[in-house]
C-alpha positions as CSV (number, residue, x, y, z in Angstrom):
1,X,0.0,0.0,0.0
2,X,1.3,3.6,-1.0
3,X,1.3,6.6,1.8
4,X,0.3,9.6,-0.1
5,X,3.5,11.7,1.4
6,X,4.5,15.0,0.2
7,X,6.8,17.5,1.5
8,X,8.3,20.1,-0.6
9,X,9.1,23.0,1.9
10,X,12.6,22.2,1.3
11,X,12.3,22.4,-2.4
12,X,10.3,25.6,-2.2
13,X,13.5,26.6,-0.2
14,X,16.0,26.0,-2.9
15,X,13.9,27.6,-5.5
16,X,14.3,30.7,-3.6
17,X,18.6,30.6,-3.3
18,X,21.3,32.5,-4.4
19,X,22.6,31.2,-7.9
20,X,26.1,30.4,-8.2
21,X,28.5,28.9,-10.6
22,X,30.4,25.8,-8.9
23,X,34.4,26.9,-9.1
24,X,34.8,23.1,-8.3
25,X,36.2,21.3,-11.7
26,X,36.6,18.1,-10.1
27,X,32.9,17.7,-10.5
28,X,31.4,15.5,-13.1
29,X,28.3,14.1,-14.8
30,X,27.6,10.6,-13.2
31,X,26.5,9.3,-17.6
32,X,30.1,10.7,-18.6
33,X,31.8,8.0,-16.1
34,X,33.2,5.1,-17.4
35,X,32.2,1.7,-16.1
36,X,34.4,0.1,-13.8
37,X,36.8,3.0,-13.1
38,X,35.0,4.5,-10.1
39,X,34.5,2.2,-6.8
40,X,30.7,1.1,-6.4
41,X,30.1,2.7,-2.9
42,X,26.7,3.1,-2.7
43,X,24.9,6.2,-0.7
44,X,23.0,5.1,2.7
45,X,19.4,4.2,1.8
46,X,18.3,7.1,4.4
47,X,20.3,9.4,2.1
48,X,18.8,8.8,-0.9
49,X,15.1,8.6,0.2
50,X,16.1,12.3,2.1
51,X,17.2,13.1,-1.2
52,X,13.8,12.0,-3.4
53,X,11.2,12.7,-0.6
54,X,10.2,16.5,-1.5
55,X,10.0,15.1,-5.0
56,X,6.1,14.6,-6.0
57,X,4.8,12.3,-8.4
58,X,1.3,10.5,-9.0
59,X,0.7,6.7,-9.2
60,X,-2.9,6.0,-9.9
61,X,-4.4,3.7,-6.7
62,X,-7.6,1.8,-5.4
63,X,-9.3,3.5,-2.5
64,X,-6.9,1.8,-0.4
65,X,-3.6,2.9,-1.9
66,X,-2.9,0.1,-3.5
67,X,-1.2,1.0,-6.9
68,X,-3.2,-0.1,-10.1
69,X,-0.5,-2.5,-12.1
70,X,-0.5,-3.8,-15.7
71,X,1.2,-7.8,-16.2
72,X,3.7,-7.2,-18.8
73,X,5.6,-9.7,-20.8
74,X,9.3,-10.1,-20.0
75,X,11.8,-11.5,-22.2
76,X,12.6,-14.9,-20.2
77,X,8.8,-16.0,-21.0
78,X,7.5,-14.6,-17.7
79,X,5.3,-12.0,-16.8
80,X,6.4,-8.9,-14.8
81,X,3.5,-6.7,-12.2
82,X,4.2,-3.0,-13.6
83,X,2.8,0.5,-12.2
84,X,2.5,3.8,-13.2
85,X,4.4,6.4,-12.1
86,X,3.5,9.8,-13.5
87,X,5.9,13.2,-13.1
88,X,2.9,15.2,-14.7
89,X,-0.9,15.1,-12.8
90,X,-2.0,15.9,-15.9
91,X,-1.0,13.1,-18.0
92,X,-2.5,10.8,-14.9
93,X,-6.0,12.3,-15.3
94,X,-5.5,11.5,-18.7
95,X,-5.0,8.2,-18.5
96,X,-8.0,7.8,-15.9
97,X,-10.3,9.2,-18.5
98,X,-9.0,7.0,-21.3
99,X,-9.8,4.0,-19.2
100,X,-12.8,5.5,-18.4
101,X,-14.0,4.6,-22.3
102,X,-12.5,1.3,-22.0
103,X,-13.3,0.0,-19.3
104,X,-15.5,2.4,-17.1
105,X,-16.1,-0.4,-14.3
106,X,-12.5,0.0,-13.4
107,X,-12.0,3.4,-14.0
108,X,-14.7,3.6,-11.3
109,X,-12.2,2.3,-8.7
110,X,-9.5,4.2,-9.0
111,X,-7.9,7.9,-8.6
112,X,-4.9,9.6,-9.2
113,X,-2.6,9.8,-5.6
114,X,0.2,11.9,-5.2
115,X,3.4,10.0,-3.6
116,X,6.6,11.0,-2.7
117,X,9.4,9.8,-5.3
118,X,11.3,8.6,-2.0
119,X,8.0,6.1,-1.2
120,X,8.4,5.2,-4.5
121,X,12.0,4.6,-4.4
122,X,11.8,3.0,-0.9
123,X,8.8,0.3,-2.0
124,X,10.6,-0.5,-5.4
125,X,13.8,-1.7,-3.0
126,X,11.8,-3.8,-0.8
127,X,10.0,-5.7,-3.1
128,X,12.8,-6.5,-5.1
129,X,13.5,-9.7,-6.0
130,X,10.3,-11.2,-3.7
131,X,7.4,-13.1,-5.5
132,X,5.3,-9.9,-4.9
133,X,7.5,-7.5,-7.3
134,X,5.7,-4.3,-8.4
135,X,8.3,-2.7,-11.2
136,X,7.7,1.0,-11.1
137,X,7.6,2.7,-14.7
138,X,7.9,6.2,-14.7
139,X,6.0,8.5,-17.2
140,X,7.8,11.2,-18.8
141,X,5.9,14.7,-20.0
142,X,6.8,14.1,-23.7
143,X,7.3,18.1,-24.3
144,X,9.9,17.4,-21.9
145,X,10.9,14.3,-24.0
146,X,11.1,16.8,-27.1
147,X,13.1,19.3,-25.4
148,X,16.1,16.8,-24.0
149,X,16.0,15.4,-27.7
150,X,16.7,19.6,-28.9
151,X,19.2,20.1,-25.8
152,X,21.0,17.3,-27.0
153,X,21.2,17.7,-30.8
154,X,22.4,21.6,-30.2
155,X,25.1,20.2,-28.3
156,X,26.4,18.4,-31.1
157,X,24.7,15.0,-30.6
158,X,22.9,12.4,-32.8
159,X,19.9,11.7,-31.2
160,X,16.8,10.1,-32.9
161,X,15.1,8.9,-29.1
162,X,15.2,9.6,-25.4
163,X,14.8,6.5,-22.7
164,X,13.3,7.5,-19.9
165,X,12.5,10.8,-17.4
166,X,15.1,13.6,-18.8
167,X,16.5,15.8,-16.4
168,X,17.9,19.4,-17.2
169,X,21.0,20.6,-15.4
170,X,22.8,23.5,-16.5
171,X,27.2,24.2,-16.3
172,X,29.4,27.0,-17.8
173,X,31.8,29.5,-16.1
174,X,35.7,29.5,-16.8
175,X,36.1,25.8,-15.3
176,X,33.0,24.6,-17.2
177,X,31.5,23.4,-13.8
178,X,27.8,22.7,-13.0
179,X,25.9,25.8,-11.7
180,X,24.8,25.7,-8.3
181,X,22.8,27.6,-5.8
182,X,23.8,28.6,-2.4
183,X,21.2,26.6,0.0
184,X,21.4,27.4,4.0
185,X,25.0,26.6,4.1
186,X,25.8,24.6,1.3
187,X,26.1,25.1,-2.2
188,X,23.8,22.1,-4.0
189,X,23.2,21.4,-8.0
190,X,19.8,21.9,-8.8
191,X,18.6,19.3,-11.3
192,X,14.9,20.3,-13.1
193,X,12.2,17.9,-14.4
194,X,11.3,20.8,-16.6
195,X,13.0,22.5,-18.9
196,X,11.0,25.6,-18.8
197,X,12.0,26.0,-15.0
198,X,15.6,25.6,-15.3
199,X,15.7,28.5,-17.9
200,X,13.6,30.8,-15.5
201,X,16.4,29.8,-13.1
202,X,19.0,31.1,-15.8
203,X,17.2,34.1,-16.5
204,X,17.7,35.4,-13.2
205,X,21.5,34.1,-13.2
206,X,21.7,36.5,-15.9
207,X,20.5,39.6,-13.7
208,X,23.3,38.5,-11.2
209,X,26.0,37.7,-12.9
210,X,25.7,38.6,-16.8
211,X,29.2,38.4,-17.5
212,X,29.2,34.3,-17.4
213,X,25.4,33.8,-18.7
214,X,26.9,33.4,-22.3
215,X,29.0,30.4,-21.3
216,X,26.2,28.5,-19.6
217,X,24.7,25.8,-21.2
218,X,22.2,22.8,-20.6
219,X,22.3,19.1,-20.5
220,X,20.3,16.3,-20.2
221,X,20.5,13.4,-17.9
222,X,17.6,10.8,-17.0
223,X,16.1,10.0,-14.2
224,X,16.4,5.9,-13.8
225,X,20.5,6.7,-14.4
226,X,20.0,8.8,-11.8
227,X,18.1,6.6,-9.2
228,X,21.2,3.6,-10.6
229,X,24.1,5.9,-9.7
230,X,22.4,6.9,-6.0
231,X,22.3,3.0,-5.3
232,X,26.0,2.3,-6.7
233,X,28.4,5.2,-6.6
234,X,29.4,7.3,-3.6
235,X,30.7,10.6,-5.8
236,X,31.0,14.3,-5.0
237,X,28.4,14.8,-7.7
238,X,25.9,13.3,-6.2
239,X,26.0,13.8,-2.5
240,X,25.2,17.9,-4.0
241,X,22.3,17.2,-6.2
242,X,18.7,18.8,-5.4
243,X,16.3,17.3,-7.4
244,X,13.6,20.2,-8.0
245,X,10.2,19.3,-8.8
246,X,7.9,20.9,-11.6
247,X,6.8,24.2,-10.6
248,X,3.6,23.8,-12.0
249,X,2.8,20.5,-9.7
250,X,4.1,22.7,-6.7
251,X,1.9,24.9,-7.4
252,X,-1.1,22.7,-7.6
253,X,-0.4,20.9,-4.2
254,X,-0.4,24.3,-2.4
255,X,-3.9,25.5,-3.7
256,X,-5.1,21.9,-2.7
257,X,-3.2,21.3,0.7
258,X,-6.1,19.9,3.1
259,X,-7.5,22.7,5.6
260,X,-6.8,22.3,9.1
C-alpha cells in the first residue's frame, strides 16, 4: 500500500537561493563516467530517500492505496507486475479518463494519488527480487521528452530517441562546472524535471551575474541513471544534487493542501 507523502518545503527553499556557478572542476556528470573505473560505494538508503522525498509524483491507486499494475511480458517467457508512475498530474488524469472509455467499471475504482518519489523509491527496493515485485515505470511529460532530444542535438549529438525521465542541469563558467545555488549553508546542483524551469532559473543568473550567462549551457540526464548511480556510486556529484520538482505541480499541491 502507498502513503500519499508529500513535503516540498525544502524544495520551495532552494527555489528561492542564491545562484552560483560551482568553481569546483573536479565535478562530473555521473553518464560521462566510465564503467568500472570508479568504486561502487553506494549512498545510505536514508540518504537517498532524504534526497527523493520533496520530489512529487502520481501513481494511480484503489481506494486503499494500492497502486493499479498492468502484467507485462518479460523477455525470459515470464510476466512482470508493472505500475505507473506519473511526473505530470496531468497526463495521470489523462490516462484515468481513457480508461474510463474502456473499461468504465474500473475506472470507477480508482484515482490519481500523489506520492513522494522517495516512497516510491523505498517500495521499489523492498519488493525486489520477492514473488510480490511491483516494477515502477515512470512516465515522462513528452514536451519534456522533445526538449532533451533539442538540448541534445544543439550540443552536437545524434539523437533520434530519449529513454526514460530527462533531467535538465545546467554548467558553464571559466572551469566549465555545473551551476549551483547557495542553500542554508551549502552550495547544492539543482537538477529540473522541466525545462522551462531551469531557464527561469538562468534568466535570473543573468541579472546576477551577466558576465558568465553566455558560457552556460544545458544538458540532459535521465532519471532511472540517476536513481542507478544513487544506489551504486558514492561521488562528490551526487551527495550535491537537489532534485527540483515541476513548478507547476508545486503549485497545484499548495492550492489543494487539506484545511486544518
Amino acid at each position: 500500500m502507498m502513503r500519499s507523502i508529500v513535503r516540498f518545503g525544502a524544495v520551495l527553499g532552494v527555489l528561492g537561493s542564491t545562484f552560483l556557478l560551482s568553481p569546483d572542476p573536479g565535478l562530473r556528470l555521473f553518464s560521462s563516467i566510465p564503467v568500472g573505473t570508479q568504486p561502487a560505494y553506494a549512498l545510505p538508503e536514508n540518504q537517498i530517500l532524504e534526497k527523493l522525498r520533496s520530489i512529487p509524483v502520481f501513481t494511480i491507486t484503489d481506494n486503499q492505496g494500492a497502486p493499479l499494475v498492468a502484467t507485462v511480458p518479460q523477455a525470459d517467457n515470464k510476466k512482470a507486475a508493472v505500475a505507473g508512475v506519473f511526473i505530470s498530474r496531468n497526463d495521470a488524469v489523462a490516462f484515468v479518463d481513457r480508461l474510463k472509455t474502456r473499461d468504465p467499471q474500473l475506472a470507477s475504482t480508482i484515482q490519481v494519488t500523489t506520492v513522494s518519489l522517495g516512497e516510491v523509491y523505498r517500495m521499489s527496493q523492498q519488493a525486489q527480487g520477492s514473488a510480490e515485485e511491483v516494477q515502477f515505470a515512470y512516465v515522462p511529460v513528452q514536451k519534456q521528452v522533445d526538449l532533451a532530444k533539442s538540448v541534445l542535438q544543439a550540443n552536437g549529438q545524434s539523437v533520434e530517441e530519449f529513454n526514460g525521465v530527462p533531467l535538465f542541469i545546467a554548467k558553464g563558467g571559466p572551469d566549465n562546472g555545473y551551476l549551483t545555488i547557495q542553500n542554508g549553508n551549502e552550495q547544492v546542483i539543482p537538477i529540473f524535471f522541466y525545462k522551462e524551469d531551469l531557464q527561469n532559473m538562468l534568466t535570473q543568473f543573468k541579472t546576477q551575474q551577466p558576465d558568465l550567462i553566455s558560457n552556460v549551457k544545458i544538458d540532459v540526464v535521465n532519471l532511472e541513471g540517476l536513481l542507478d548511480a544513487l544506489k551504486r556510486d558514492d561521488d562528490q556529484f551526487l551527495n550535491r544534487i537537489v532534485l527540483i520538482p515541476p513548478r507547476e505541480t508545486l503549485e497545484y499541491l499548495q492550492q489543494n493542501q487539506p484545511r486544518r
